[in-house]
C-alpha positions as CSV (number, residue, x, y, z in Angstrom):
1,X,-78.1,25.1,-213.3
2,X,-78.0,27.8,-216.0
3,X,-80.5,29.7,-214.8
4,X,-78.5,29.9,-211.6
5,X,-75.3,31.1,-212.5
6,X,-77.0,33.6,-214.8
7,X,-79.1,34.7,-211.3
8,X,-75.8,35.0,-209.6
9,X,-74.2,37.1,-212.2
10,X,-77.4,39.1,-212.2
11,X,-77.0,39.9,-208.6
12,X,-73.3,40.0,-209.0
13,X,-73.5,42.6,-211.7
14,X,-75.9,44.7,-209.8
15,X,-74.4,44.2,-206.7
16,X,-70.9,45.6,-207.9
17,X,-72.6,48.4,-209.5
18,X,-74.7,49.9,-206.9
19,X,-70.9,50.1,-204.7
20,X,-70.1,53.8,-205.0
21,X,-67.0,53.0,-201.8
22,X,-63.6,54.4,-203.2
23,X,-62.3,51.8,-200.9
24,X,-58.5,50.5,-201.6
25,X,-58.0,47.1,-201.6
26,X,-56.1,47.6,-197.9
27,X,-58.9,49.5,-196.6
28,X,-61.8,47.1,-197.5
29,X,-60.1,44.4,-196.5
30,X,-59.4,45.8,-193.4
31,X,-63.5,46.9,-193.0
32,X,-64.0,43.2,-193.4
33,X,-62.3,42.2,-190.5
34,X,-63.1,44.9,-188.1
35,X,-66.9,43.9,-189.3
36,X,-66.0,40.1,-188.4
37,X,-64.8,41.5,-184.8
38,X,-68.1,43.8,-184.8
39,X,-70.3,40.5,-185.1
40,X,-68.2,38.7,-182.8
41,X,-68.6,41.2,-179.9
42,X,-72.4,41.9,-180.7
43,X,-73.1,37.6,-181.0
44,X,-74.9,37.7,-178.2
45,X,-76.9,40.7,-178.0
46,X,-78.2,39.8,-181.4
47,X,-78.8,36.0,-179.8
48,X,-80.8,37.8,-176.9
49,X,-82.7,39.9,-179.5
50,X,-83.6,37.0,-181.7
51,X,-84.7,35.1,-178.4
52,X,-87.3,38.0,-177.9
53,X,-88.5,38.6,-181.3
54,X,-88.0,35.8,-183.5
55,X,-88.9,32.7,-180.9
56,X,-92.4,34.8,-180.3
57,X,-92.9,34.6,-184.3
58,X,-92.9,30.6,-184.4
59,X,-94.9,27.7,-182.1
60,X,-91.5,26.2,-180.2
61,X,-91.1,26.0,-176.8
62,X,-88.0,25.3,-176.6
63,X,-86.7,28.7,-179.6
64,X,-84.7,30.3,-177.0
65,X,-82.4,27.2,-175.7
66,X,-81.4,26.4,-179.2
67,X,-80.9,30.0,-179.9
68,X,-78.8,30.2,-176.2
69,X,-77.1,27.2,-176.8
70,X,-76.6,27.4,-181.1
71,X,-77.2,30.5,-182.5
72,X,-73.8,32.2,-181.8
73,X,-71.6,29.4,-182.7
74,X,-73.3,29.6,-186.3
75,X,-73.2,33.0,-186.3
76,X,-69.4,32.9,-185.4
77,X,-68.8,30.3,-188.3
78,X,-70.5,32.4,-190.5
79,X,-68.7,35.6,-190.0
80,X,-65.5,33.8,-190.0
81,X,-65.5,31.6,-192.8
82,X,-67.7,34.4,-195.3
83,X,-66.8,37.8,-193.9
84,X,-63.0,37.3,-192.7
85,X,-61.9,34.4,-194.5
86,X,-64.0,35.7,-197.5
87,X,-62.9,39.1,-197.0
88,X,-60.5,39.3,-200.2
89,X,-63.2,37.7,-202.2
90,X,-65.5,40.3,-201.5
91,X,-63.4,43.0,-202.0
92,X,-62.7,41.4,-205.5
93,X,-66.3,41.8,-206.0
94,X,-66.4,45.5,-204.8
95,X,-64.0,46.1,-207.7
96,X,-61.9,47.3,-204.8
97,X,-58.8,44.2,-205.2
98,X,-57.4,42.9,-208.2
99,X,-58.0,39.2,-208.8
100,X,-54.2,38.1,-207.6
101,X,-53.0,40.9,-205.7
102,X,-52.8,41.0,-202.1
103,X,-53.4,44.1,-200.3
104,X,-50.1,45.9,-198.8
105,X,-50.8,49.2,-197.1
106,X,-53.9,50.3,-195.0
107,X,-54.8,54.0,-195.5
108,X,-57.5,55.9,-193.6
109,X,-60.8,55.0,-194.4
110,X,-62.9,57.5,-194.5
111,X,-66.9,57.9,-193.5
112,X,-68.3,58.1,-197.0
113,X,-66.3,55.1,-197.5
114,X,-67.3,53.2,-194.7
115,X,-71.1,53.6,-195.5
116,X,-70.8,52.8,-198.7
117,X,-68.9,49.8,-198.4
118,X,-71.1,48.3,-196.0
119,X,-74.3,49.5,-198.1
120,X,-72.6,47.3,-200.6
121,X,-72.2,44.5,-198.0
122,X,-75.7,44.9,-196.7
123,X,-77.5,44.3,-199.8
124,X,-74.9,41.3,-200.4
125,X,-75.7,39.5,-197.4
126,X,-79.3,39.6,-197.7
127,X,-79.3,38.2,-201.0
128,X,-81.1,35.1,-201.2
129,X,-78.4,33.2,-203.2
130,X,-75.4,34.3,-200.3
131,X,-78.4,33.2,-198.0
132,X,-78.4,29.4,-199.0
133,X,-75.0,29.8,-199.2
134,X,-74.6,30.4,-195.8
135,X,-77.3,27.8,-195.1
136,X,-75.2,25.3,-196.9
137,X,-72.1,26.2,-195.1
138,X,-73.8,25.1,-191.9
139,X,-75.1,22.4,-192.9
140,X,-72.3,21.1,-194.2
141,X,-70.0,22.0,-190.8
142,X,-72.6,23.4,-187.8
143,X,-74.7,20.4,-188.0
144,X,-72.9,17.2,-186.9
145,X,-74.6,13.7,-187.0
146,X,-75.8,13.0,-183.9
147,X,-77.5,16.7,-184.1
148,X,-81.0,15.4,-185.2
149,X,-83.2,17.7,-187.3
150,X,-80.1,20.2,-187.0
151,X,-80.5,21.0,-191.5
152,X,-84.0,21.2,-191.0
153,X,-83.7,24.0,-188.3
154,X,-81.4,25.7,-190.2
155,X,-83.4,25.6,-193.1
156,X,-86.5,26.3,-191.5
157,X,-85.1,29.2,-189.0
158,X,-81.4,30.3,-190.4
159,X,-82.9,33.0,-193.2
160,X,-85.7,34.6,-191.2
161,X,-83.2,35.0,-188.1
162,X,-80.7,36.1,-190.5
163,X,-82.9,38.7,-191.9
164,X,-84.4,40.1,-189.0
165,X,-81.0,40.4,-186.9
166,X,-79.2,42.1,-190.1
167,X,-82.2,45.0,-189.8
168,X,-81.9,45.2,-186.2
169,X,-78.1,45.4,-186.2
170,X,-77.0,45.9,-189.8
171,X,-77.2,49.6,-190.2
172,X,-74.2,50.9,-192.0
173,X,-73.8,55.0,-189.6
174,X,-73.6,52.8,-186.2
175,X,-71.4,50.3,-187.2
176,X,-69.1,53.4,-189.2
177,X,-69.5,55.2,-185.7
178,X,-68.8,51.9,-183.5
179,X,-65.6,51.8,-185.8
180,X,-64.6,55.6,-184.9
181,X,-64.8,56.2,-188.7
182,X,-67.9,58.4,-188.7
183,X,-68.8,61.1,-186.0
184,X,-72.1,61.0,-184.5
């Protein structure tokens, strides 16, 4: 247990260090959410992609039904409950928000700012501690009882899908540019 929360502050520490965003509070919180709405529109084009590149990887014939009929429900869950829910919480750990203040005003966000924010965010959400924590948020409330061998899958599946859809679609210009905050 020690040796875990000194991992996490580890990754914490370096995490928060490597963030060069001059982000406000307003405007990172406001990245957060439009990056929740960016994963929410893309669901399932990334579903599609996983369907042809990750179900090829792995011996299941049925891979692309449970990815058609799951995957983008989880990923929904995911990106609400960590990335717009959470969004304060990981602004606090940007540095970017104060532990009890709220953000008030939004200014213009700028492309430098945009990039580096989601830099920050990409190296946070393929961390392999925010990884199980993700897999233990869907455990906890994707996977319903009469879902047989629904933990299992997400333990055997969830990280490898997650990794290889945040390289596909993760890439910090494109979204900054999807977001009209960077020009082409």
């Amino acid at each position: 247990m020690r040796t875990s929360i000194l991992s996490s502050l580890l990754v914490l520490v370096t995490l928060t260090a490597s963030s060069e965003a001059n982000l406000t509070c307003p405007e990172c919180v406001m990245e957060m959410h439009k990056l929740g709405q960016f994963v929410k529109v893309y669901g399932p084009t990334i579903s599609k992609y996983l369907a042809e590149n990750y179900c090829t990887t792995i011996n299941s014939p049925d891979c692309e039904n449970h990815l058609e009929k799951h995957y983008v429900e989880m990923l929904y869950m995911v990106t609400e409950h960590f990335v717009v829910d959470g969004a304060m919480h990981i602004c606090q750990m940007m540095m970017t928000c104060d532990a009890k203040v709220s953000p008030v005003e939004v200014d213009k966000l700028t492309c430098k700012d945009c990039l580096e924010g989601l830099k920050f965010l990409e190296g946070y959400f393929l961390d392999e501690y925010v990884i199980e924590e993700f897999m233990v948020y869907l455990e906890q409330n994707f996977c319903l009882p009469d879902m047989e061998m629904c933990d299992l899958a997400v333990k055997n599946h969830f990280p490898a899908m997650h990794k290889m859809a945040m390289t596909e679609f993760f890439i910090p210009r494109d979204i900054c540019i999807k977001a009209d905050v960077c020009q082409q």
